[in-house]
C-alpha positions in Angstrom: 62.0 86.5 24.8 64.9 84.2 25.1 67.9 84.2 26.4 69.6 83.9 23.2 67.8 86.6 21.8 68.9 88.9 24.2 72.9 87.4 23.9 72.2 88.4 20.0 70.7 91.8 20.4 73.4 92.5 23.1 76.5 91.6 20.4 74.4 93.6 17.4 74.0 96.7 19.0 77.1 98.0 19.7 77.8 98.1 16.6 74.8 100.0 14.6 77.0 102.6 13.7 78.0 100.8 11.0 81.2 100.8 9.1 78.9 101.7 5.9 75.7 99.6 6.4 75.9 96.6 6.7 79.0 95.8 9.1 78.9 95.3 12.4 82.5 96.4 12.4 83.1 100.1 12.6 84.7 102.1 10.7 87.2 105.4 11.2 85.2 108.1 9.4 82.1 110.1 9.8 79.7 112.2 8.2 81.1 115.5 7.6 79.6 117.8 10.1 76.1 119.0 9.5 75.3 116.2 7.2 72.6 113.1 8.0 72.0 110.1 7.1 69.4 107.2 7.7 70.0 103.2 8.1 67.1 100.8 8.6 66.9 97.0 7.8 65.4 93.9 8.6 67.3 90.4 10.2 65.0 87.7 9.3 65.7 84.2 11.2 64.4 80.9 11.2 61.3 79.8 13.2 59.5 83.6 11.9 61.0 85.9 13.9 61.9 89.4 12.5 64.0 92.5 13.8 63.3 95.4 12.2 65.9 98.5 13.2 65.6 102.2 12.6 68.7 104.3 12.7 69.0 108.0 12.0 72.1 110.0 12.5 73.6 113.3 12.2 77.2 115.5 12.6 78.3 118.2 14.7 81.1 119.4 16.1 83.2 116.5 14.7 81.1 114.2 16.1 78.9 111.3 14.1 75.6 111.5 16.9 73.4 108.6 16.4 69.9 106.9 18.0 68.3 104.0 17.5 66.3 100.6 18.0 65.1 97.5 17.4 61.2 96.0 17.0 61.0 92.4 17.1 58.3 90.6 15.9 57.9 86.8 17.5 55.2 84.7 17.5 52.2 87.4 15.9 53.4 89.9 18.1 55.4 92.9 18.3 57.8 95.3 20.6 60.5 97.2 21.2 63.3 95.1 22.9 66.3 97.6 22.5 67.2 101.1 21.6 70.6 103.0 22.0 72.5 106.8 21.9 75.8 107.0 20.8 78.4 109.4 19.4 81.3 108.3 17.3 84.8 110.6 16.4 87.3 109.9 13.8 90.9 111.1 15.4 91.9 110.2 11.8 89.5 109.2 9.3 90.9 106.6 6.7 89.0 108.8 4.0 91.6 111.4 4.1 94.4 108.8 3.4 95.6 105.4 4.3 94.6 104.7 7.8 92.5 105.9 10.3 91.3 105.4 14.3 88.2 106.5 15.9 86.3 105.8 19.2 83.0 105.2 19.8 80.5 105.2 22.9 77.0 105.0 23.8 74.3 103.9 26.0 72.1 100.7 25.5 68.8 99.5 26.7 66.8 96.5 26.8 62.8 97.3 27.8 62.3 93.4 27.5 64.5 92.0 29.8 64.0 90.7 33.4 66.3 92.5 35.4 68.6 95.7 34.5 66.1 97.1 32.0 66.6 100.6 31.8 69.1 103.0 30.4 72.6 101.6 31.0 75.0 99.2 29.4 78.0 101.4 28.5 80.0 100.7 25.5 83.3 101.7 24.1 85.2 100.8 20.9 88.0 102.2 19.2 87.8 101.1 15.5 91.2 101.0 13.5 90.8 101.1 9.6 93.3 100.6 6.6 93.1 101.8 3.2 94.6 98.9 0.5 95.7 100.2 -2.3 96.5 103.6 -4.0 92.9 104.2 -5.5 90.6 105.1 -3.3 87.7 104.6 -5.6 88.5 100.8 -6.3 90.7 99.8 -3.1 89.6 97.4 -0.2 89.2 98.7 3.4 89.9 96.9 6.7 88.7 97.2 9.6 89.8 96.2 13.0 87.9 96.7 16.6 88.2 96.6 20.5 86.5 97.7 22.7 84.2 96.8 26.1 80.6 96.8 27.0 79.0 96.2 30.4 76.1 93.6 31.3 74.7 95.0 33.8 72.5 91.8 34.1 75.1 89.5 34.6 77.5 92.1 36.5 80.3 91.5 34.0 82.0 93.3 31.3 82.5 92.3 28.1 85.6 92.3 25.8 84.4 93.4 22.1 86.3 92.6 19.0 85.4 92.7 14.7 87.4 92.5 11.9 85.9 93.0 8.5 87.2 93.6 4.7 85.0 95.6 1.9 86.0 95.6 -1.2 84.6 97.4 -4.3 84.0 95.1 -7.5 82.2 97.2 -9.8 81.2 100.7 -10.0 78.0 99.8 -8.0 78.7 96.5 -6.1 80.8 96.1 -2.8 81.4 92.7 -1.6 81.7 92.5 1.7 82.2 89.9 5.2 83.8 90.5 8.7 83.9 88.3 12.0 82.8 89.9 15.4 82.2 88.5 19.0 82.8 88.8 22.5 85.3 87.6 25.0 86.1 84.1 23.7 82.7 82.5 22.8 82.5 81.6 19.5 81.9 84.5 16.7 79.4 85.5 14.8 80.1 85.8 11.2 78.6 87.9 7.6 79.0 87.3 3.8 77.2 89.3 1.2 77.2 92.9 -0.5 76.0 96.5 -0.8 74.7 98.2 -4.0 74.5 101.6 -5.2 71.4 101.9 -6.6 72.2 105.9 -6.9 74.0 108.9 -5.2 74.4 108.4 -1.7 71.1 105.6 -1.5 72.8 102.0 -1.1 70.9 98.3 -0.6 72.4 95.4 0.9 72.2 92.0 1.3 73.9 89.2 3.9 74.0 86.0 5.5 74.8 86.2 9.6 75.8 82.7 11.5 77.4 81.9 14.3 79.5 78.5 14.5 77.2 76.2 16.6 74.6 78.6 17.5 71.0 78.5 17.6 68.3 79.2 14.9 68.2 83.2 16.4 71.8 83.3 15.6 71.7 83.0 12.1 69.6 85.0 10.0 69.7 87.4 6.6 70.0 91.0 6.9 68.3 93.8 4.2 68.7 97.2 4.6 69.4 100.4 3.0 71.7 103.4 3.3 70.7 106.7 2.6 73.3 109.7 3.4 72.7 113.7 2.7 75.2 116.4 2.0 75.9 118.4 4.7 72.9 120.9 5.5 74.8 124.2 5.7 78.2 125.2 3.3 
């Protein structure tokens, strides 16, 4: 596996907890406590390779606890080439008003690669959100990040940053995009939309590229979203 590959998974990941799939950026809200909820998608890029992610989560305590990975499929064959824990808390969440911050950690792995392979790679970002407009129903939401991440590979920590805007347009039909990176290499950015094919089961569709990056780095991203009510009154 290359090592662009890994640079991609390794700016992806901390991020599955996504701010409603499918950003990158998070968000500051969670599930209410006791309810689930599971994401899974596929990022298709040039030259037939295919990462398929799995992503279940549930609430307790006040806290959003999620796992997950990645299968990649390269050249007629298959594996797993990263999985992750995390937890994520809303301090404030920006569904009960205007604004909101969060934090979020976990723990990454990458089986695939040469050196530092097991369970490490700490990461921790605190995810800012805004509410604009007075409708909640029809108003945009930003989202701003920082946070860190440590290579363990490479010995180095990373400084992780997203911005992102979603904005209802119908009833049904969010539109979507958001920029995201690392340090001060150049950043990956999506365009597309989520749709609400019914109660709490979403679809979505988007373009990811990164400004002069390779054929790994820019791919399109389907997925779902499927949340429950909480399990317990």
């Amino acid at each position: 596996m290359s090592e662009l590959r890994f640079l991609a998974l390794a700016l992806l990941l901390p991020g599955l907890a996504l701010a409603g799939r499918p950003l990158n950026t998070e968000d500051a809200s969670t599930l209410d406590d006791t309810a689930c909820q599971l994401e899974s998608w596929v990022n298709r890029s040039r030259g037939d390779v295919s990462d398929f992610s799995f992503v279940p989560a549930c609430a307790l305590f006040g806290v959003e606890w999620q796992a997950g990975g990645v299968r990649t499929r390269e050249a007629g064959t298959s594996a797993t080439t990263a999985t992750f824990v995390q937890g994520k808390h809303a301090f404030k969440s920006v569904d009960d008003g205007g604004w909101g911050i969060g934090v979020v950690a976990g723990l990454t792995r990458f089986p695939r690669r040469e050196a530092e392979n097991g369970w490490g790679d700490p990461y921790l970002i605190v995810p800012v959100s805004f509410g604009l407009g007075e409708d909640k129903d029809t108003r945009a939401l930003l989202h701003l990040n920082v946070g860190t991440a440590r290579a363990r590979d490479e010995g180095r920590n990373l400084t992780l940053w997203g911005v992102a805007l979603e904005k209802p347009v119908t009833q049904r039909l969010t539109l979507l995009g958001e920029a995201f990176g690392e340090n001060a290499s150049k950043p990956f950015v999506r365009v597309g939309g989520r749709y609400t094919l019914f109660d709490k089961f979403d679809v979505d569709l988007t373009w990811v590229t990164r400004s002069g990056g390779a054929s790994e780095e820019r791919f399109w991203s389907l997925g779902f979203h499927w949340e429950t009510d909480p399990l317990r009154p």
